[in-house]
C-alpha positions in Angstrom: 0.0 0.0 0.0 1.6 3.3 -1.1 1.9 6.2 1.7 2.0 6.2 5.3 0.5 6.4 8.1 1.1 10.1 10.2 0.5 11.3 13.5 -1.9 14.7 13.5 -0.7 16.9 16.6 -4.1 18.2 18.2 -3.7 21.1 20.6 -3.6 21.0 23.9 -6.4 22.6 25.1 -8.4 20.7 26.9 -10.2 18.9 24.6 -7.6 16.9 22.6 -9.8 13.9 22.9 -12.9 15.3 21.1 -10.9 17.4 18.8 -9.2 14.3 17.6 -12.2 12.3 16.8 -13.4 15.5 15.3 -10.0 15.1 13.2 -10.6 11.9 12.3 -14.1 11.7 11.7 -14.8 15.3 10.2 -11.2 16.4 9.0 -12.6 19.1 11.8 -10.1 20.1 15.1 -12.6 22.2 16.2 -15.5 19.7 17.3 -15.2 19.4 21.2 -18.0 21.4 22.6 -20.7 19.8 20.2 -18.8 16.3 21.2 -19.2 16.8 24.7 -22.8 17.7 24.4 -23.1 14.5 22.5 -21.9 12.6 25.4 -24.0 14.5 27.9 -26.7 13.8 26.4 -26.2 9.6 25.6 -25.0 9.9 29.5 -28.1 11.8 30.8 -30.3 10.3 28.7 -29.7 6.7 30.7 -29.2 6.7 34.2 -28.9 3.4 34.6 -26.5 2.7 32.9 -24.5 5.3 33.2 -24.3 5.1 37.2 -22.3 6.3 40.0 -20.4 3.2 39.8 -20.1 3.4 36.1 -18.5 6.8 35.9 -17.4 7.5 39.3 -19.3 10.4 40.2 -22.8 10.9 39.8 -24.6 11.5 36.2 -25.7 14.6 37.2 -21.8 15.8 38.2 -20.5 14.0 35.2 -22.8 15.6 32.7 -21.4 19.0 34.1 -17.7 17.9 34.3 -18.1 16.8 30.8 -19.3 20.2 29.5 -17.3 21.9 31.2 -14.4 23.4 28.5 -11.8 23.7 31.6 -12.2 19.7 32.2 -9.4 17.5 30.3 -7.1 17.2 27.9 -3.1 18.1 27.5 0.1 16.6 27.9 1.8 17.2 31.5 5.3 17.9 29.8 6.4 18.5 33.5 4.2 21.4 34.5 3.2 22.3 37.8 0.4 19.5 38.7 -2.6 19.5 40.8 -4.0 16.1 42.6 -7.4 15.5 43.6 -9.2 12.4 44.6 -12.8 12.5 43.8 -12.7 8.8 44.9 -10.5 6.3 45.6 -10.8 4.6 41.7 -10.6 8.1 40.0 -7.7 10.4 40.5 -7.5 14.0 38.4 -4.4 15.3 37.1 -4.8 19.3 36.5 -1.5 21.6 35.3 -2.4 25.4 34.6 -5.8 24.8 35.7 -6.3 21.6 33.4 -8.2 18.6 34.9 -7.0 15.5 33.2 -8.6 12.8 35.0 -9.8 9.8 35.3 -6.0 8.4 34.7 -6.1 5.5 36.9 -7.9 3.4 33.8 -7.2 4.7 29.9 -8.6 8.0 29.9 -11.5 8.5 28.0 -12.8 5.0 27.4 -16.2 5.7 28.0 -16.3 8.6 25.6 -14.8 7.1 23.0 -17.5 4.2 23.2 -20.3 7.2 23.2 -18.4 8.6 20.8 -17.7 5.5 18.5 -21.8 4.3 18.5 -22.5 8.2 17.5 -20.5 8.4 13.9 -21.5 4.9 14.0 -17.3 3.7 13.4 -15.3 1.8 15.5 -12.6 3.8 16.9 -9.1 2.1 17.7 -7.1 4.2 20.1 -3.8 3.1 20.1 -2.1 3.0 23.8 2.1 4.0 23.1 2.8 2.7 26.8 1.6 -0.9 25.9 1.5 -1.2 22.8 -2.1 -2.0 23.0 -4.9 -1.0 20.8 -8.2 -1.1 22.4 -11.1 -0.9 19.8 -14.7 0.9 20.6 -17.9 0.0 18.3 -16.3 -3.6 17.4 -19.2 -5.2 18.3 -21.4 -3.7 16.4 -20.6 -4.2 12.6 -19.7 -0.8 12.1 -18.1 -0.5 7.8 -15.2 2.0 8.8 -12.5 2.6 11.8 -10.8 5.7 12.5 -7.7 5.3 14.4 -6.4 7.7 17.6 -3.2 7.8 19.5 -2.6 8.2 23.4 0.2 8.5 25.5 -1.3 8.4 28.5 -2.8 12.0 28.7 -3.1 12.9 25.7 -5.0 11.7 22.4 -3.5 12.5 18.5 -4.9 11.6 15.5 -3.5 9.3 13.1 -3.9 9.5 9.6 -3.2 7.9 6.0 -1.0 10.5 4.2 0.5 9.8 0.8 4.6 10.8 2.1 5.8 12.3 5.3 5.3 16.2 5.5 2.2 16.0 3.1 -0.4 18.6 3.9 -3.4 17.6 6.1 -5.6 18.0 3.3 -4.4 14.8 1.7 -5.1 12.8 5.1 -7.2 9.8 4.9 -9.1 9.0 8.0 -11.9 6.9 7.4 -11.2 3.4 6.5 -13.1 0.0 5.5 -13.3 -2.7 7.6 -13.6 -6.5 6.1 -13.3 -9.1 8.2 -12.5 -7.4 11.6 -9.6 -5.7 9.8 -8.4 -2.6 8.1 -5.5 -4.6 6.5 -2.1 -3.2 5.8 -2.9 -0.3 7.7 -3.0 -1.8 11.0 0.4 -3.0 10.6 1.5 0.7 9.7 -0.3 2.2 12.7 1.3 -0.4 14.8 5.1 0.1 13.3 4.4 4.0 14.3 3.3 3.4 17.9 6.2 0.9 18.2 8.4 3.5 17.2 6.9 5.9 19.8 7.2 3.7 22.4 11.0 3.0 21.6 11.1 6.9 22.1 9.3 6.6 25.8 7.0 9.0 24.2 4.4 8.2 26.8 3.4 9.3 30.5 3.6 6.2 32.7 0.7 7.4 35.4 1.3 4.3 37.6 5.1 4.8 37.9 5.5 8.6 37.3 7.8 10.4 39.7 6.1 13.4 41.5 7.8 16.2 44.2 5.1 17.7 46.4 4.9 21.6 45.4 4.2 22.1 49.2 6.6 19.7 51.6 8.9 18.5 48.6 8.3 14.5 49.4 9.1 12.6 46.4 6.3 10.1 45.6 5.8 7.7 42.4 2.3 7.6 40.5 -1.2 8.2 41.2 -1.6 6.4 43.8 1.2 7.7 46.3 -0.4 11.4 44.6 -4.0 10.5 45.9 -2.5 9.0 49.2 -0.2 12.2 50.0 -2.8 14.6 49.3 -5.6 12.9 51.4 -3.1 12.7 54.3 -1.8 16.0 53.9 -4.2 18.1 51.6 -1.2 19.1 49.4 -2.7 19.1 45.9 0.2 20.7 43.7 3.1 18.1 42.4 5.7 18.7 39.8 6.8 15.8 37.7 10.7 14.9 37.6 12.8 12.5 35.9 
């Protein structure tokens, strides 16, 4: 198969989840609020479902997290950080005011599956930490995958281009699925996110090494975070290496 596949950067602003599946979906970076009132709604709209349990808070609180523009979505790259533990399964990461949680499971799984039955494709979101690609819609017979990238924060969109450096406006997103499979293309996704991961280009949330802002005690990863700042109520960490 001729080209490659490419790596789309989207902003970090908050919403790099939605804006990527805007990206891929839409050839559209500028999707997130509509996106989140998708989500809101399919989330509101069944209770029971979507529970306390489900999404660790209640609907009602999730529904306004959700829609909330300041909620979610950048890279740490070794900012300031603040910790707070809505619960003890859900811990929030938040640098400059931006609330990147849940991290404690792959952020954004349940939007994604929202997300993935509203365009009606399966989206494969890539993991560079494990190598793992976790796929939303599969079971559904959906005709066409998109395909996202996550380090552990943050989500980018990957894309079919014809040759490196090729302008966005040749991308191919959208792609047909026979027999579970996109062909040739999974194998070029995969090569890139090997590659990543050769780079560390990931955050490890479980083993991350964090200096409170406040007493300067070194911990490692969320749970040492959420543990600290319960003990102590010191919310601010930076990240080291």
């Amino acid at each position: 198969m001729d080209g490659v596949v490419v790596r789309r950067v989207i902003p970090s602003d908050n919403s790099c989840l939605f804006n990527a599946v805007g990206y891929v979906m839409e050839h559209n970076k500028h999707k997130a609020q509509e996106l989140r009132q998708v989500i809101a709604a399919a989330v509101s709209g069944d209770p029971t479902k979507y529970n306390e349990a489900f999404l660790g808070k209640s609907n009602i609180d999730y529904c306004a997290w959700i829609l909330d523009s300041e909620k979610w979505g950048a890279a740490c790259g070794g900012e300031t950080m603040r910790i707070t533990a809505y619960s003890h399964q859900i811990l929030t990461v938040a640098s400059r005011n931006v609330i990147y949680g849940p991290i404690d499971v792959k952020l954004g799984a349940i939007e994604l599956s929202i997300l993935a039955d509203y365009y009606e494709r399966e989206i494969a979101a890539y993991d560079i930490q494990t190598k793992r690609c976790d796929l939303y819609g599969q079971d559904k017979n959906y005709k066409e995958r998109v395909m996202l990238i996550y380090d552990g924060l943050h989500y980018d969109a990957l894309a079919m281009s014809p040759f490196e450096d090729a302008p966005e406006e040749f991308d191919q997103t959208i792609f047909q699925v026979r027999n579970g499979t996109i062909g040739a293309i999974e194998r070029l996704a995969l090569n890139l996110v090997k590659e990543a991961h050769r780079k560390r280009s990931y955050t490890d949330t479980s083993n991350f090494t964090l200096r409170c802002g406040v007493c300067q005690i070194g911990v490692v990863g969320q749970k040492e975070a959420v543990e600290h700042a319960q003990a102590t109520g010191h919310v601010n960490f930076q990240e080291y290496r």
